[in-house]
N, C-alpha and C positions, 0 to 999 in steps of 0.2 A: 504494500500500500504506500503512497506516495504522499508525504508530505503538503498538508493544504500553503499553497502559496497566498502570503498575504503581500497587499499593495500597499504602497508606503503613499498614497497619493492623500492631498491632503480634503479634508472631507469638511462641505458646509454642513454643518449640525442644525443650523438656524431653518434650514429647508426641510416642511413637512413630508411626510412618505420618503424620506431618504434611508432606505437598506441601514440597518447596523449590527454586527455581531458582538455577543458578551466582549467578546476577545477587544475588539475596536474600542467597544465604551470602557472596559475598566482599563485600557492604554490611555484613552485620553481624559478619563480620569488621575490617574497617575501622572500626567502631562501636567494637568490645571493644577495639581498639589505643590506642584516643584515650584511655586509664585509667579509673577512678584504678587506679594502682600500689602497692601497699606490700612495703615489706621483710617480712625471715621475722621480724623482732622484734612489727612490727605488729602482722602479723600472729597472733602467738602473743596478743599483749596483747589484741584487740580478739576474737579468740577464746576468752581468759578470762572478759570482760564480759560475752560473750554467756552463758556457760555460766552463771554468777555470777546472772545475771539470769533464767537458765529455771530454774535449780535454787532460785530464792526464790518462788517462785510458790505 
């Protein structure tokens, strides 16, 4: 029996009916773990900038 070949391609998750195996989700599980991380202060700051920045356009 021959080894299931997996594709390294990279996958929009955001897109409803998109195919996924255990194997795929607990990878990109493991992916999202590894960060980056930020606190809720960062957070709020680096979502000011963004807004800051779409509202100057």
């Amino acid at each position: 029996m021959k080894p299931e070949i997996i594709k390294t391609e990279k996958k929009n998750w955001s897109l409803p009916g998109e195919p996924l195996t255990e194997e795929e989700f607990k990878k990109g599980i493991k992916q999202a773990e590894k960060g980056p991380f930020f606190t809720i202060e960062e957070s709020k700051i680096t979502m000011e900038q963004w807004r800051e920045k779409r509202n100057s356009r």
